[in-house]
C-alpha positions, 0 to 999 in steps of 0.5 A: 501513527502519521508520521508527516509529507509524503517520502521515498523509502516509505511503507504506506498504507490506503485505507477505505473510510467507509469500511474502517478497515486498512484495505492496502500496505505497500513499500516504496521507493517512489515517492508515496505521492505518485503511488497514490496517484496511480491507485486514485487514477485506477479507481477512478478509470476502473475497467476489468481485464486491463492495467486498472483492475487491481485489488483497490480499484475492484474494492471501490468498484464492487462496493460502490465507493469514491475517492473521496473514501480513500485515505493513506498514510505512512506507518514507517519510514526506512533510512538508506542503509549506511556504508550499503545494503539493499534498501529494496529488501529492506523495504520487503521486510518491513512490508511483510511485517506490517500486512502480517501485522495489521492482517491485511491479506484477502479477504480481510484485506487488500493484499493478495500476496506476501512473503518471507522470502526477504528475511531468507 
C-alpha cells in the first residue's frame, strides 16, 4: 500500500530491493523526505563509531549494497488528533504495531528496539 508525497505524521518504512525484505519502520513528525535523506546521506558516508553507524547503513555496508537498492514508502498516515492529543504517542503506537506487524525487529530486520510503553 503507497499511500502518495512524502508528509509529516507518517510511518514510513526503508526497504532493501536486494534482500526483499523491509529493513526499517520508523514514525515521524518531520517530513519523510528529510528522514530519507538523512539514511541515504549515512549510507553513502558510512564510518563505524560515528553519528553514520546506524542499523541501515551497516546493512548496506556489510552487504556491499548502494543506494540505488534503497526503497521507502509510507504504510500509514496519522491525523492531528482533533481538540488535542499527543500526536507523538500516537505515532509510537503505530510504530510499535507495524515492526510487530511486518517483524521487523533484528535480525529479521532493522529495528533494534520497540515498546509498548505507548499503549500504557
Amino acid at each position: 500500500m503507497f499511500l502518495g508525497q512524502p508528509k509529516k505524521g507518517t510511518f514510513a518504512c526503508l526497504n532493501c530491493i536486494c534482500c526483499s525484505s523491509i529493513i526499517k519502520g520508523n514514525t515521524t513528525i518531520r517530513a519523510v523526505k528529510e528522514c530519507v535523506k538523512e539514511h541515504r546521506s549515512n549510507i553513502r558516508n558510512f564510518k563505524s563509531g560515528t553519528a553514520t553507524d546506524t542499523t541501515v547503513s551497516i546493512h548496506f555496508h556489510t552487504e556491499r549494497h548502494n543506494l540505488s537498492q534503497l526503497k521507502w514508502m509510507i504504510l500509514n498516515k496519522v491525523n492531528m488528533p482533533k481538540g488535542g492529543g499527543d500526536i507523538r504517542q500516537i505515532l509510537s503506537q503505530r510504530e510499535a504495531y507495524w515492526i510487530k506487524t511486518m517483524d521487523t525487529m533484528l535480525p529479521r530486520g532493522m529495528n533494534d528496539h520497540w515498546s509498548l510503553i505507548p499503549f500504557l
